[in-house]
N, C-alpha and C positions, 0 to 999 in steps of 0.2 A: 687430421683424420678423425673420423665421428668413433667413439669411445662405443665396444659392444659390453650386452650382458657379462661375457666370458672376464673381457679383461677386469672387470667389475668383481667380479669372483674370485680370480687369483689376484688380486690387490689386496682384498679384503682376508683371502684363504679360507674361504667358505664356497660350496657349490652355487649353482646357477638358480636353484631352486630354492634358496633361501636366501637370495638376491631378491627374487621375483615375490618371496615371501612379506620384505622387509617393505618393499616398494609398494605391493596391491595393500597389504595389510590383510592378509588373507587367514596366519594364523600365527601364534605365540612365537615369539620368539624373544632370548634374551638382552639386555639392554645392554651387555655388552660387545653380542655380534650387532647387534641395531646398528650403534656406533660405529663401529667397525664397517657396516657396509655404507653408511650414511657418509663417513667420511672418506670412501674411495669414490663412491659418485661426487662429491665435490672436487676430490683431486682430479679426477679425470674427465669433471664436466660433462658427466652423464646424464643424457637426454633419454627417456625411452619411447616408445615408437608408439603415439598416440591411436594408430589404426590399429596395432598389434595388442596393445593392452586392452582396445575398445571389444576386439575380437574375443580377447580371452575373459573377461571378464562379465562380457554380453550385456554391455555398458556403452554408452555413447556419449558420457561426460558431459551431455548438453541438460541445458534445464530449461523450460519454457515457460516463460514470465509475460503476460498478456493484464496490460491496464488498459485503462480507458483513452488516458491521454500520457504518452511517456515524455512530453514537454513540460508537462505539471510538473512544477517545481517537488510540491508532494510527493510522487511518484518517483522523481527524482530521487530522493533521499528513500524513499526504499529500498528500489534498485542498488545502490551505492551501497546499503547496510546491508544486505543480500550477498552483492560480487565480494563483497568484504569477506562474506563467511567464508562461500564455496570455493573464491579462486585460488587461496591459498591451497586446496585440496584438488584441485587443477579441474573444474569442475565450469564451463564457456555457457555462458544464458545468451537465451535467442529471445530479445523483447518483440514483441507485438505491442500494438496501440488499436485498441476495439475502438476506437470511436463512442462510445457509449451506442454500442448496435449491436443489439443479441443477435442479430444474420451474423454479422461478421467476428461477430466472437463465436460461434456456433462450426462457422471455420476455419476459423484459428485454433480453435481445438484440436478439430479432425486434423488439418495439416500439421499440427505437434506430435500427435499420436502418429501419423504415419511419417516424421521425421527421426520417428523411433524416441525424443526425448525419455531422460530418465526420470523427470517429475515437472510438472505445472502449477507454478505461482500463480494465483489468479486473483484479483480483484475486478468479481462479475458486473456486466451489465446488466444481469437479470435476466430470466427468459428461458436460462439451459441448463434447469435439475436437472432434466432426466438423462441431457446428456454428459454434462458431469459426473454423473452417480455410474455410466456405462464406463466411463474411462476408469475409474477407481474398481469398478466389480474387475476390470477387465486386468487388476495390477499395477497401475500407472498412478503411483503417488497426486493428487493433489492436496496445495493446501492455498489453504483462500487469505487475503489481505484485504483489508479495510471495507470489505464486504460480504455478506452472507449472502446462502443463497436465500430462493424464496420460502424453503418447506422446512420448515421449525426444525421435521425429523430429520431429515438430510444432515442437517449442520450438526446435528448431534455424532452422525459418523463421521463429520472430515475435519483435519486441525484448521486451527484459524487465529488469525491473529488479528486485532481489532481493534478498536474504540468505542467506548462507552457516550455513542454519539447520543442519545436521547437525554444524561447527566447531564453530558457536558454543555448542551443547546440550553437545556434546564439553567444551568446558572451563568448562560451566559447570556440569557435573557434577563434572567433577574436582576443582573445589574441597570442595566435600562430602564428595568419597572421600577427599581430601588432608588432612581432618579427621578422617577413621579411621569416617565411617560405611559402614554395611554395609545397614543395612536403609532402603532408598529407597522414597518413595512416590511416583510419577510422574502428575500430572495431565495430561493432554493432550487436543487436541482429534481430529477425526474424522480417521482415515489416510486418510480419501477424499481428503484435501486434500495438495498435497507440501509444505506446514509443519510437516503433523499425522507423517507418515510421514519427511520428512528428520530432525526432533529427534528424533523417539524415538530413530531408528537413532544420534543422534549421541550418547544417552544410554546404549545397549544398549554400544556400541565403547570409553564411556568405562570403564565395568566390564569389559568384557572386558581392556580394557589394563591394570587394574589387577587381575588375577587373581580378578574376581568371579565366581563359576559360576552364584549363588542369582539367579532371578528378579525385578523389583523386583516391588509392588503396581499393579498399574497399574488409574487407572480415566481411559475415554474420555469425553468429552462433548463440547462444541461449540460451544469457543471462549466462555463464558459464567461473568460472575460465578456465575449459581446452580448451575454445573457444579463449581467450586471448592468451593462449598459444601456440595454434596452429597459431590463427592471425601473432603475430612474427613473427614465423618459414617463413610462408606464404609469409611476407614481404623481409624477409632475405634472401627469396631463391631467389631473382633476383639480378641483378650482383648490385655492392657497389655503381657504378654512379645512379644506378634509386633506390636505399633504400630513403623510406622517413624521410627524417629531425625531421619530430614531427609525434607520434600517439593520436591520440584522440579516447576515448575509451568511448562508452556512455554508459556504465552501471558497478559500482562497483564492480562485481562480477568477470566480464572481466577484469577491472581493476588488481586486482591483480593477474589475470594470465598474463597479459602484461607485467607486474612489474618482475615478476621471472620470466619469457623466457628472459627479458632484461639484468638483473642478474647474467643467466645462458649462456649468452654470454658474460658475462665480459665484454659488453657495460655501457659505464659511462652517465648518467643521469643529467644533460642534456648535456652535454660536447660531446655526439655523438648521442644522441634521446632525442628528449623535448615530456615530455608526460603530455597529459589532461586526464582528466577522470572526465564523467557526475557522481557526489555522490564520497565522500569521500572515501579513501582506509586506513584503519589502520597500515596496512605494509608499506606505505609510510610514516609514523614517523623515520623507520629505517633506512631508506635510510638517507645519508648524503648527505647535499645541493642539495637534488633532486629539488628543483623547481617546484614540480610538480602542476600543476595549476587543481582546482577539483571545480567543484560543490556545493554549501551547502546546501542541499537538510533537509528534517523536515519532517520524518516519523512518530516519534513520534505525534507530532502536527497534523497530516493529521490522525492520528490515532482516536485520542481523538477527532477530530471533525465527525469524519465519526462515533464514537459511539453515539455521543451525535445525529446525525441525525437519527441511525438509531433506538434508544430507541422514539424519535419522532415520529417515520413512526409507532415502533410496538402499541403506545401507539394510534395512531390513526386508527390505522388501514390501511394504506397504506399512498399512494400518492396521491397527488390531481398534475397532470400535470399542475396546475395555478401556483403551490405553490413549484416548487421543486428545491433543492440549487444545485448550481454548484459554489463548492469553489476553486480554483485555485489558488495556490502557486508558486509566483517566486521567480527566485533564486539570488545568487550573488555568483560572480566566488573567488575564490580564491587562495593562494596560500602556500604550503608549502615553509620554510626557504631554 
């Protein structure tokens, strides 16, 4: 038979109300009724009633986590660093996947807000300050991951958790140049996004430092193993004197579409293409003495901190624009054997 508040109470020998005290975390109490109540719910395997505490507390324990793609391994490891915070606090994420489409993130929004969620992880597509900035006037926690929005000022009022992608593209080009290539081939995703737009730039600065004038190849896509793939083709199909030497690929996804159009031309790694890639590639273990120089990027990490801020915001009640973090993670380049 399912264990009520009451019997919770006289187990403990405290009232109903400093049960419910112990349990929401609603206010002081001392750490030795805590105990005391903490250890009759575990004697008597106390559950309480998810709809009933959602009601009292005007809370709906849900959180709404909207990426672009939640297959990305990347993403992955968010999410995971994330559930990690909140579930212990019993706290259910409802992921979305935008597709890298401001319509359809534009709706993922609105149906989180009127899913009642109690805050929104978001890692934008781009395209919906103004409707971001209405959910936040409106009380509804967001905090953003691995992407900012588009208006400088905006991001100064919402927490955000990030990478210092324009460094990082910076030296993870330089390694490349610092092997004496010249001709770059640059895969990237859309500059609609400021991941897509902060690496290039921090690709464009790394040749500029290094006295390069020539343009690199550049081909855009979106964020997609078959965007890598096509990139290749892309590059291949101009005569063998203009192929470029090394590609640099700024997002792991692409990444391993680069890796197998590489593959599938029975080109040798690095021995006829030296390739970078912003974020680790797990296919690149297979590869022998590929060289490949990558990223070490920490989604996990960026995960668990973005939960832990945003159990902050719901516990407060939003944002105070005085008070809001911007954590930024950099990286170090490295390199497979």
């Amino acid at each position: 038979m399912k264990a009520t508040i009451k019997q919770v109470a006289a187990e403990a020998g405290v009232s109903t109300a400093t049960v419910s005290r112990v349990l929401n975390e609603t206010d002081y109490v001392s750490e030795e009724i805590k105990q005391r109540v903490l250890t009759a719910v575990n004697r008597l395997n106390y559950r309480p009633s998810a709809v009933a505490r959602s009601l009292k507390q005007d809370r709906t324990f849900m959180i709404g986590v909207i990426v672009p793609d939640i297959s990305n391994p990347y993403f992955m490891g968010v999410s995971r660093g994330v559930e990690d915070v909140v579930g212990p606090q019993e706290f259910q994420l409802m992921f979305c996947s935008s597709d890298e489409n401001s319509d359809k993130e534009k709706r993922l929004l609105k149906l989180l807000q009127e899913k009642r969620v109690d805050a929104i992880l978001l890692a934008t597509a781009g395209g919906n300050d103004a409707v971001v900035m209405q959910l936040v006037d409106s009380g509804l926690p967001v905090v953003l991951v691995d992407r900012r929005l588009d208006s400088v000022e905006m991001n100064q009022r919402l927490d955000l958790v990030v990478e210092d992608n324009a460094n990082g593209a910076y030296h993870l080009t330089s390694k490349l140049l610092e092997q004496g290539h010249v001709r770059l081939g640059v895969v990237n995703g859309p500059t609609t996004t400021s991941t897509g737009r902060e690496r290039f730039e921090g690709v464009l600065q790394a040749m500029q430092a290094f006295g390069l004038n020539a343009e690199p190849m550049v081909f855009n896509g979106r964020f997609s193993a078959g965007d890598g793939i096509q990139a290749v083709k892309y590059f291949l199909n101009a005569s063998r004197q203009e192929w470029p030497t090394a590609i640099i690929s700024l997002n792991n996804r692409m990444s391993l579409g680069v890796l197998l159009e590489i593959v599938h031309h029975n080109l040798r790694i690095p021995g006829e293409l030296t390739v970078a890639s912003f974020g680790e590639v797990e296919a690149g273990l297979l590869l022998q003495n590929s060289g490949l120089f990558y990223i070490d990027q920490h989604p996990y990490e960026m995960g668990r901190k973005a939960g832990e801020i945003l159990l902050s915001r719901i516990r407060d009640g939003g944002s105070d624009s005085s008070d809001v973090v911007h954590e930024i993670y950099s990286h170090e380049v490295k390199q497979l054997p």
